[in-house]
N, C-alpha and C positions, 0 to 999 in steps of 0.2 A: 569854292571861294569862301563862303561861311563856314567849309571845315579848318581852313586853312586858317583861317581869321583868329577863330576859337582857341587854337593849337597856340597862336602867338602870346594870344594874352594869358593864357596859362604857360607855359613856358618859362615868362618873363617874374609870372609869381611866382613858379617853382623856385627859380633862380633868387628871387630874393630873398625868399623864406628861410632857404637852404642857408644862404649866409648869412641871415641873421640872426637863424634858433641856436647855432654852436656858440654865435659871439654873447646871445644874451646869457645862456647857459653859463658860461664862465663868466660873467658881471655877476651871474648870481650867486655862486663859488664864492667868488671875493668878496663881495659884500653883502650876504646873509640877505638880500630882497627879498621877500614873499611876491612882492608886484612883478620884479624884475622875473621869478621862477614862473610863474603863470603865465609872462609873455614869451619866455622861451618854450612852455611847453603849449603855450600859442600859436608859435611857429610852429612847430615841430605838428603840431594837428592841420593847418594851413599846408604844410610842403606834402603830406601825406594825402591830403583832399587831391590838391591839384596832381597827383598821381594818378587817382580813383577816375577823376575826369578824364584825363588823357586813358587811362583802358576801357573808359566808357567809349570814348570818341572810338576808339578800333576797333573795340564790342560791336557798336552801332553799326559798323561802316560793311559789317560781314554782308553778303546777297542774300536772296531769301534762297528757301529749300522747302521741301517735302514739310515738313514740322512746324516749319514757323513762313509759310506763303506771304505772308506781307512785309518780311522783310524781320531784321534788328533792331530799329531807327528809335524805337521805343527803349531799350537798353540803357541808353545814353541819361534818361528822365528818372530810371532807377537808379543808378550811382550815383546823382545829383541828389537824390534825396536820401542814397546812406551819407552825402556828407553832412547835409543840413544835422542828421543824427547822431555823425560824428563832433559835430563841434557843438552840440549841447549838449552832449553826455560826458565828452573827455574834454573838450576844451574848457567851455563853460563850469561842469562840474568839478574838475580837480583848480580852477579857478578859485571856485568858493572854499574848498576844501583849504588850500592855501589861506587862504585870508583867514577863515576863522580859527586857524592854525596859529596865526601869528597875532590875530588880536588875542585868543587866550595866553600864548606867552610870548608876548612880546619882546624885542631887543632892537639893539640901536643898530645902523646902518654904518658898518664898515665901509672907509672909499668913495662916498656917494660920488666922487668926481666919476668915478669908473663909469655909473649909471648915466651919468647925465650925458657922456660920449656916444656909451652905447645906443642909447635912446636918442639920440641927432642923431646918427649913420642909420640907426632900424626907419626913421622917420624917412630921411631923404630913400632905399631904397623903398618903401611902402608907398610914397609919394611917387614913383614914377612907375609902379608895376601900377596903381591906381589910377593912373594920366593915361596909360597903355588899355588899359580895361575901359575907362569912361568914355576914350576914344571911339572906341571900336565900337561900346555901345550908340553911342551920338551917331555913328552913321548908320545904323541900323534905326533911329527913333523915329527920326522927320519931323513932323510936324506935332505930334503926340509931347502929350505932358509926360514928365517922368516916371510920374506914377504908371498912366495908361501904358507908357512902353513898356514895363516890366509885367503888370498884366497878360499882356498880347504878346511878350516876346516868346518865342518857340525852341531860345537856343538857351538852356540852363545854365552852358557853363561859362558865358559871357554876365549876365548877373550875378551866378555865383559867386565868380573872383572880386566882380567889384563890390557886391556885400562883404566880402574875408575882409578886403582889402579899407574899407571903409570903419570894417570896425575894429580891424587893427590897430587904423591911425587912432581909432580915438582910444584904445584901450594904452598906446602910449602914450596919452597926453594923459588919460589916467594916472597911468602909471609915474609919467613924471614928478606930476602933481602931491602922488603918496610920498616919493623918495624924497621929495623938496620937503614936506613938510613934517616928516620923519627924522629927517637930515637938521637943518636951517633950526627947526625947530623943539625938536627932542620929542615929538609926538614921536611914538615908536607903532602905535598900533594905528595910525594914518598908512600906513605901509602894507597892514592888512585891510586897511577896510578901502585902499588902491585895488588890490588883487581883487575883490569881492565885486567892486564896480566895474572891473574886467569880466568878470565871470557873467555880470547881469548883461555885458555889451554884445559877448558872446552870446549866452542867451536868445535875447531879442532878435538878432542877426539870423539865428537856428531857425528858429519860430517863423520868422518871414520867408526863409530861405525854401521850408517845409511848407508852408501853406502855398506859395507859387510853384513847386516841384511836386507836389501832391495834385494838382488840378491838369498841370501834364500827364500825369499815370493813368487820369483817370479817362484823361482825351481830351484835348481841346478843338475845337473850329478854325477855320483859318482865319486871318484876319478879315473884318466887314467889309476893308478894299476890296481884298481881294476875290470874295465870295458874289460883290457887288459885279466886278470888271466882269468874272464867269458867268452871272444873271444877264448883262447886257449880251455877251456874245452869244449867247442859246438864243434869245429873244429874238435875235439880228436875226437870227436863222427862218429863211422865208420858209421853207416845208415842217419849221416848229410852232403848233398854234395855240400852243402854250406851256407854261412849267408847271408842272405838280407841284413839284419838290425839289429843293439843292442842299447837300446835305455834304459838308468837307470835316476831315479828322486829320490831325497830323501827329504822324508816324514817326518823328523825326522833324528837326530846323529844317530840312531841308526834304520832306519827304512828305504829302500830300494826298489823301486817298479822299477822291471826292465820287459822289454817288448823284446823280440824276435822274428823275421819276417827269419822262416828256411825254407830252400829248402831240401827234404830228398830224400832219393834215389827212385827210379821210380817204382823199383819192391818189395818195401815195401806192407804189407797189411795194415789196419788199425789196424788191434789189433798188427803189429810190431811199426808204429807210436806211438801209446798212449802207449806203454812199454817206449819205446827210449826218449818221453818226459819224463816218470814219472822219468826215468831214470836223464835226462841231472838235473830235477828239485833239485832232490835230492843233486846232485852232488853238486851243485850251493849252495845249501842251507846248506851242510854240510860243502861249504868252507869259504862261507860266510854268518852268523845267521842274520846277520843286513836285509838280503832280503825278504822282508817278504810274498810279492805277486811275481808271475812270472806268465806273461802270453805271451804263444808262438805261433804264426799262422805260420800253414803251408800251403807254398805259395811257387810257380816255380818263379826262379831267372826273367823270360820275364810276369808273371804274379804280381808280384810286379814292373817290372819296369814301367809294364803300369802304377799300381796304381801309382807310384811317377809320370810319366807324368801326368797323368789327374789331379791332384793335382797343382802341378805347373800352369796348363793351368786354374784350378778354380782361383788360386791366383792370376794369374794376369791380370784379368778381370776386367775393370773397378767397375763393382759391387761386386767384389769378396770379 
């Protein structure tokens, strides 16, 4: 259902981007915009992201194998952050390239009427492939501030579009901004220094996009609900007489590898152990489908505290 999600609202950018980097392309043709070239070749880095993500999503979605045991799911976290890299290298950068282009020689703006059309139709669709993105992330938020959703969300290419798409809108209101005042006003090099505050929107865009797709690569937890709801249901467990440890990574939006270190009651046999695991597994799995592997060692609460000491004492060993 989250892949399916994902798919639409990238889809829906593709589809905009697509028509609107040929239309700004030719606005720029016609009247010499440096702003107006930067947001076609805006688009044009945009429709090629939302490609990157869609072969991520069917990268990711492969089974595991021999090679790679724990699955793709991870795949998906790396093309989300060649795009953050693409749109601060190409888009952002041949942005600024443009503007300091044209503030060194500057010219007047042929047809600005052209611009001003183009830039209403790129608005309106940007404007609803962004309604389609903010959507989808609002049902995924809940209760969480914005910011924290974006933190803790696990599906990159739902934040990514709505950053593209966020800082497109405003790279046209940029953009407006230079032509109008370029235009109306005979500023010629407002036109470039349009393109430049494009390039820094991009930018920024990059940088945030990288810094939240870089903590993905690196692993994240599941969310503290969700790690919480899994703490209560072990606990519940009468032949569990305590937790070690809970320890979750996700593999994927939708792909969950959680590790447990229990202590179980003493006068357990082993075939009451491997009932009460198959048990806890099930439980876990039918509350949450996103979990795909569980694996649980049973270990006395003073026989894992050794391991966590010996541990500590490897690390911090000069050679450690």
């Amino acid at each position: 259902m989250a892949a399916h999600g994902s798919k639409t609202v990238i889809y829906a950018a593709l589809a905009g981007n697509a028509l609107i980097a040929a239309t700004k392309f030719v606005a720029a043709g016609l009247t010499g915009s440096s702003a107006m070239m930067s947001e076609g070749i805006h688009s044009v880095v945009d429709t090629g992201n939302q490609m990157l993500l869609l072969y991520g999503l069917r990268r990711a979605a492969r089974p595991a194998d021999a090679r790679h045991p724990f699955g793709y799911g991870a795949e998906l976290y790396f093309w989300a952050f060649v795009v953050a890299i693409l749109i601060f290298a190409v888009g952002a950068g041949v942005s600024f390239y443009e503007g300091i282009h044209k503030i060194a020689d500057p010219h007047p703006i042929d047809n600005p009427a052209i611009n001003y059309v183009v830039l209403a139709v790129a608005f309106v669709f940007e404007a609803v492939a962004w309604t389609i993105a903010y959507r989808s992330f609002e049902r995924s938020r809940g209760q969480r501030s914005f910011v924290a959703a974006v933190r803790q969300s696990k599906d990159p290419t739902v934040f990514t579009v709505l950053f593209e798409d966020t800082a497109a809108m405003l790279g046209l209101v940029a953009a407006f901004v230079g032509v109008f005042l370029s235009a109306a006003f005979n500023v010629a090099w407002a036109d470039g220094v349009a393109s430049m505050v494009i390039g820094a929107i991009l930018a920024l865009a990059a940088i945030l996009l990288a810094i939240e797709t870089k903590g993905l690569l690196i692993g994240e937890a599941a969310a503290p609900e969700v790690e919480e709801t899994i703490r209560n249901i072990v606990l519940a467990t009468p032949t569990v007489a305590g937790m070690n440890e809970l320890r979750t990574l996700h593999r994927g939006p939708e792909d969950i590898l959680l590790a447990l270190s229990l202590d179980f009651e003493d006068n357990l046999t082993a075939g009451k152990v491997e009932e009460a695991i198959q048990a806890l597994e099930t439980a876990i799995r039918n509350r949450f489908p996103a979990v795909g592997r569980v694996f649980i060692e049973v270990q006395s609460r003073k026989g894992h505290q050794a391991s966590v000491d010996a541990e500590r004492v490897r690390l911090d060993r000069p050679d450690g």
